[in-house]
C-alpha positions as CSV (number, residue, x, y, z in Angstrom):
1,X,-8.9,49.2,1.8
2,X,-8.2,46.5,-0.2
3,X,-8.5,44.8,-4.0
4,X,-7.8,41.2,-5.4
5,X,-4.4,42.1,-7.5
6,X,-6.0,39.7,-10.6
7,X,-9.2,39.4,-12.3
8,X,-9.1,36.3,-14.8
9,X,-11.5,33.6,-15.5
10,X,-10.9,32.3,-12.0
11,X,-12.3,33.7,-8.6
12,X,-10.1,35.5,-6.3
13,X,-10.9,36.6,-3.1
14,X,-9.3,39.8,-0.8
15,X,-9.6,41.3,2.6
16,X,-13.4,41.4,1.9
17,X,-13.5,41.1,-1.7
18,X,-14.4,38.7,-4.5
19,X,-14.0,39.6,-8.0
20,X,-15.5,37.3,-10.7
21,X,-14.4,37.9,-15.1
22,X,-18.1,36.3,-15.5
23,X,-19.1,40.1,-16.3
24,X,-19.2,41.2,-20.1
25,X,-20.2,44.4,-19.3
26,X,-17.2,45.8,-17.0
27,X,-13.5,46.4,-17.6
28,X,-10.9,44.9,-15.8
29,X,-10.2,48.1,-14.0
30,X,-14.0,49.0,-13.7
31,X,-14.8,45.8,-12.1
32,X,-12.1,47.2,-9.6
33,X,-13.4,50.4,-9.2
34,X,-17.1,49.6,-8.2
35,X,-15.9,47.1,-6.2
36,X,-13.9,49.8,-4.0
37,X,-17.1,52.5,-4.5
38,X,-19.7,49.8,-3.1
39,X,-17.6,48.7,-0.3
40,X,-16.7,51.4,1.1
41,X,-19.7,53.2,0.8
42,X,-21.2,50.8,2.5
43,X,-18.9,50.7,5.6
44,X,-18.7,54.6,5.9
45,X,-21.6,54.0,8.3
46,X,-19.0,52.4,10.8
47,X,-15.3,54.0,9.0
48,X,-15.4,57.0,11.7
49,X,-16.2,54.7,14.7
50,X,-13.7,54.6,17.6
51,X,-12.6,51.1,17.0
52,X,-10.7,52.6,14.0
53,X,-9.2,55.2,15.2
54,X,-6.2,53.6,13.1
55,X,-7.6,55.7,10.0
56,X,-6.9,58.8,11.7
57,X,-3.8,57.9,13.1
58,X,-1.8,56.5,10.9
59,X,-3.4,59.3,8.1
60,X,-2.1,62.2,10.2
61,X,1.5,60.8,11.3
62,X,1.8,60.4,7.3
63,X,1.6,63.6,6.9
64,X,3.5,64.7,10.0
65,X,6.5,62.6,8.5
66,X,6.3,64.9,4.9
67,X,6.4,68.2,7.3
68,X,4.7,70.0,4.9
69,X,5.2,73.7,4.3
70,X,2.5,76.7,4.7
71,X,1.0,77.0,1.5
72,X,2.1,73.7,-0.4
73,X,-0.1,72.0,-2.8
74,X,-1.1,68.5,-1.6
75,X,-2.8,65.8,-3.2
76,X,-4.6,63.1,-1.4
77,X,-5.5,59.7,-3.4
78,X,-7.7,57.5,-1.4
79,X,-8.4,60.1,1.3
80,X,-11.2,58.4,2.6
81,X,-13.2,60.7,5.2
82,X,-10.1,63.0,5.8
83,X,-7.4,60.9,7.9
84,X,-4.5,62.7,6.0
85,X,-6.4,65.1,4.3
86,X,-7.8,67.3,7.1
87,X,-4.4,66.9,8.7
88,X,-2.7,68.5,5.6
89,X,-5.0,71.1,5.4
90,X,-4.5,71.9,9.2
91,X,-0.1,72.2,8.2
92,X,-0.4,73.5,4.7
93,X,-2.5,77.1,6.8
94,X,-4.7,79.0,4.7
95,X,-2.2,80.0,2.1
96,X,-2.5,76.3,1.1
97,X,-4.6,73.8,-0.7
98,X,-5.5,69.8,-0.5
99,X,-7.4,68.4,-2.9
100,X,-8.8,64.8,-2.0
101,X,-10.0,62.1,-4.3
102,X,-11.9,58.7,-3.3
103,X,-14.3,56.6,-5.4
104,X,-16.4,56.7,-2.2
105,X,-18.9,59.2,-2.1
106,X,-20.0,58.1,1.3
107,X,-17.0,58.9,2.5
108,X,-16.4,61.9,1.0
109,X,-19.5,63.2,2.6
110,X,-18.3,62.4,5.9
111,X,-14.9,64.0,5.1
112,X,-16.7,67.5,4.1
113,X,-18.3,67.3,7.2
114,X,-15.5,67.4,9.1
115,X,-13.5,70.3,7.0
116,X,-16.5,72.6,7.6
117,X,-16.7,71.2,11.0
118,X,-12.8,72.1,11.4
119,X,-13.4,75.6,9.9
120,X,-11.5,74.9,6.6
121,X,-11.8,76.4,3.6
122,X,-8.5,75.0,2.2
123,X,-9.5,71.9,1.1
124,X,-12.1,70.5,-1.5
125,X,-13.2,66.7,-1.8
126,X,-13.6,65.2,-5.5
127,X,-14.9,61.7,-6.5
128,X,-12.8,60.0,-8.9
129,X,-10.6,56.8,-9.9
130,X,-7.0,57.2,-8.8
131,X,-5.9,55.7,-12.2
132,X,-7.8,58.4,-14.3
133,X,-6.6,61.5,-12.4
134,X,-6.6,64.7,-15.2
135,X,-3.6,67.1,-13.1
136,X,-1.0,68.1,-15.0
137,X,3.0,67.0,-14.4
138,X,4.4,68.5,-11.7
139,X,1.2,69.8,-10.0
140,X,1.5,69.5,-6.5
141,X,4.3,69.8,-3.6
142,X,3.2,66.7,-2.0
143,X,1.2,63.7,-3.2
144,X,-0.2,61.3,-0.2
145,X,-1.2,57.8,-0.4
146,X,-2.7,55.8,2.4
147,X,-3.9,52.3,2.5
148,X,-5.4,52.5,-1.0
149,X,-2.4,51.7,-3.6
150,X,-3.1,47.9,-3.6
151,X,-6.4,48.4,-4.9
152,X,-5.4,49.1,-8.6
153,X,-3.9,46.3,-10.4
154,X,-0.6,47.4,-11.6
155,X,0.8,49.5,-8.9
156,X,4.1,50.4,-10.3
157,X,2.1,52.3,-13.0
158,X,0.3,53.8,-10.2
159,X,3.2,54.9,-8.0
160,X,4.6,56.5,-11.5
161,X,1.5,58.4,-11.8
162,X,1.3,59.6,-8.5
163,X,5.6,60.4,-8.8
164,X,4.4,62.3,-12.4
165,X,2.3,64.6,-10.5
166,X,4.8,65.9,-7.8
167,X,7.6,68.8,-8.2
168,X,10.2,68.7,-8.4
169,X,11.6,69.0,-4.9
170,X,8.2,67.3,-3.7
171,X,7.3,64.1,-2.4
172,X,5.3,61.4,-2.7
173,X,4.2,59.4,0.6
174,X,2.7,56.2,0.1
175,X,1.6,54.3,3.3
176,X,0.6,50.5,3.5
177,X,0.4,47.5,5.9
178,X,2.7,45.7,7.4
179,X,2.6,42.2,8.4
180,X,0.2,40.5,9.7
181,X,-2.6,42.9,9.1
182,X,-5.6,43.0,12.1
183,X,-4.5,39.6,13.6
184,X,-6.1,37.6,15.3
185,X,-9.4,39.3,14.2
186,X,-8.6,38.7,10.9
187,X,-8.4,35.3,11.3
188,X,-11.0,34.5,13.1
189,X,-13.0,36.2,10.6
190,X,-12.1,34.3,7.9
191,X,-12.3,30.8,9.6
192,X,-16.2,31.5,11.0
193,X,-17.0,33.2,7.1
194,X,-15.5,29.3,5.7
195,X,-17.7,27.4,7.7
196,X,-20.5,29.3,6.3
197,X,-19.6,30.5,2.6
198,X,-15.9,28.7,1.6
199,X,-16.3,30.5,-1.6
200,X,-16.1,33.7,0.0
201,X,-12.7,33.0,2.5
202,X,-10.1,35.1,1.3
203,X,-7.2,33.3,-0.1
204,X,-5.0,36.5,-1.2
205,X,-4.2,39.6,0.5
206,X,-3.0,41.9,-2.5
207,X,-1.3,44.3,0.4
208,X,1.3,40.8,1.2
209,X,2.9,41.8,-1.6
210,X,3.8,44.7,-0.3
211,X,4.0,43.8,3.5
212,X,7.8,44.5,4.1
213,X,9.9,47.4,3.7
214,X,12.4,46.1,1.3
215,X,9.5,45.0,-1.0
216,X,7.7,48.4,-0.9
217,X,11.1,49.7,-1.7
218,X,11.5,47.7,-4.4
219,X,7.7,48.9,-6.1
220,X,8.9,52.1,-6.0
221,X,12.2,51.3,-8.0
222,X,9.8,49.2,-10.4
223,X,8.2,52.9,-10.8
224,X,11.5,54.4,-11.4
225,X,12.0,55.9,-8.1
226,X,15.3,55.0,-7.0
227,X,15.5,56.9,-3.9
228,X,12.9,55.9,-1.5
229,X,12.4,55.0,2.0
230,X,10.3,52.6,4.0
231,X,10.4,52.5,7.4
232,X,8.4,50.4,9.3
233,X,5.9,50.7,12.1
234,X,4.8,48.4,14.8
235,X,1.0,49.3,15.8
236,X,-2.1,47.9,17.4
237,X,-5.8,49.1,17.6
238,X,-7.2,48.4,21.3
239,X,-10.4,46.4,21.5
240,X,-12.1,47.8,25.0
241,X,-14.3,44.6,24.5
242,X,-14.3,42.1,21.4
243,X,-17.6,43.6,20.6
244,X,-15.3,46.4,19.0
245,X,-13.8,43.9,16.4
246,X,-16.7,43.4,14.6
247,X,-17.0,47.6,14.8
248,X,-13.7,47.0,12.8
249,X,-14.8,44.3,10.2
250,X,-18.0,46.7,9.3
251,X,-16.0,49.7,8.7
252,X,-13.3,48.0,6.8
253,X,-13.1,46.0,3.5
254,X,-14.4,42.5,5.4
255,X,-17.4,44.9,5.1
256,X,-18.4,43.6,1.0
257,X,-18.1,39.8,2.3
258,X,-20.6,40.2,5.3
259,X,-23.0,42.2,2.9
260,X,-22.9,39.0,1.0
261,X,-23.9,36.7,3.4
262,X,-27.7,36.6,4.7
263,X,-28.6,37.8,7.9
264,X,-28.3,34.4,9.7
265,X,-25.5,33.7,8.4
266,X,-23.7,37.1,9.2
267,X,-25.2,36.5,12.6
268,X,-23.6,33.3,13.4
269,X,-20.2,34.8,11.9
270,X,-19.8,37.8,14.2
271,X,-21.1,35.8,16.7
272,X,-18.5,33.1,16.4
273,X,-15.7,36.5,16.3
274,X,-17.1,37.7,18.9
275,X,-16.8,34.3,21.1
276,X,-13.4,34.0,19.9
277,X,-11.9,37.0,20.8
278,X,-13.5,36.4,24.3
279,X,-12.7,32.9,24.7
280,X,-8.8,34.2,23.7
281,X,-8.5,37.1,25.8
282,X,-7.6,39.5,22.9
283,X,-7.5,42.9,23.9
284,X,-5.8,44.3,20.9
285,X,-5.5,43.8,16.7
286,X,-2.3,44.5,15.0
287,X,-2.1,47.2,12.9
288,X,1.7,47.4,11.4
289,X,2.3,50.0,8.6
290,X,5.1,50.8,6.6
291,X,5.8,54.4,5.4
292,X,7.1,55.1,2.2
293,X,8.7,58.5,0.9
294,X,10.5,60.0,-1.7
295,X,11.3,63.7,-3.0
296,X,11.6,64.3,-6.5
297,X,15.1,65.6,-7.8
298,X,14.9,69.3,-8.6
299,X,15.9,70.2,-12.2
């Protein structure tokens, strides 16, 4: 997932989104928000597909790194359709509880699906806006993040919400990308979407800033957390033909600038991918993350 880190009177563009301040009727955080909700929905018809398997992994070796404890309290913000959720639930045992929130519902639908599917009870599924979460201080043992903090605006304030939420002796695990995020498929998305649509080609990634360890560890000191860690990942998702990349591009956020483009148009792109990635030989995307941690102090 991914947002454009600025609305202002100019266009910016993002891993599949374009945000525009033409709008009088929504907020600068709204704007955000449905942005996020529409996309997403929309590629939760392809977000479970093989060709992302990434989700799940990289959702459940987050939460494998937090070894959680039988009946902790974990909070999942951006679970998505259960990557780290349904892993959670699965460590916290039935003693425990998860509680995951998405703006989504498409996904959460598919994420419920899967709990009941798996047999548990222990975790429940709620839409909402990761900046307008009503828990209390100190609420849960763990609070998990993946791929989701870059799409609010300010994420220091974020990353102190999230930290105001965990106990003391919790922690707070935040996962992003590393460099150089689904290359080459990314760019040879962007470079077929600019010879139809330029306005569309993405010229900011909000997730760069954020693409090295030492930088994520400095957004957590920004948030006031001065004892984090970020430990890089190196990672690739296997294409089994370059068919599978466009698999990808639907069930990611590329997903919001394809449904912008008409049919022909979006024809001739993933054609032109799909040539590409042929004509290139490429048998895998990259898919670096970094993981971030931190436990709270206790009192």
């Amino acid at each position: 997932m991914g947002v454009s880190a600025a609305l202002d009177n100019r266009s910016s563009n993002s891993a599949g989104w374009r945000w525009n301040n033409g709008s009088e009727t929504m907020t600068y955080q709204s704007a955000h928000l449905a942005k996020a909700a529409a996309t997403y929905n929309a590629a939760a018809d392809h977000f479970d597909h093989a060709p992302l398997s990434f989700w799940d992994r990289y959702g459940r070796r987050t939460v494998e790194r937090l070894n959680l404890a039988p009946g902790a309290a974990v909070l999942d913000v951006g679970c998505g359709s259960g990557a780290s959720a349904l892993p959670a639930a699965e460590q916290v045992g039935p003693t425990g509880s998860v509680t995951g929130v998405d703006v989504a519902g498409g996904l959460l639908a598919a994420a419920r699906t899967k709990a009941a599917n798996r047999g548990l009870s222990n975790v429940e599924f709620r839409e909402a806006d990761m900046g307008d979460l009503d828990y209390p201080d100190a609420q849960f043992d763990a609070v998990v993040c993946v791929f989701a903090i870059f799409f609010v605006p300010d994420m220091e304030r974020q990353i102190a919400e999230l930290w105001r939420m965990v106990r003391p002796g919790g922690q707070l695990a935040v996962t992003t990308w590393g460099p150089r995020m689904l290359e080459p498929g990314s760019e040879a998305f962007w470079s077929a979407v600019a010879t139809e649509r330029p306005d569309l080609r993405a010229t900011f990634n909000p997730w760069d800033r954020i693409s090295e360890p030492a930088q994520v560890k400095q957004l957590f000191e920004d948030a006031g957390i001065t004892q984090a860690s970020a430990v890089p990942e190196t990672g690739c998702q296997k294409l089994a033909m370059p068919e599978d990349w466009w698999t990808i591009v639907l069930g990611a956020g590329f997903r919001w600038t394809v449904d912008q483009l008409n049919r022909d148009a979006a024809e001739r792109v993933r054609a032109a991918n799909i040539a590409r990635l042929r004509r290139d030989g490429v048998s895998a995307v990259e898919t670096n993350v970094i993981y971030a941690a931190a436990t709270k102090p206790k009192d």
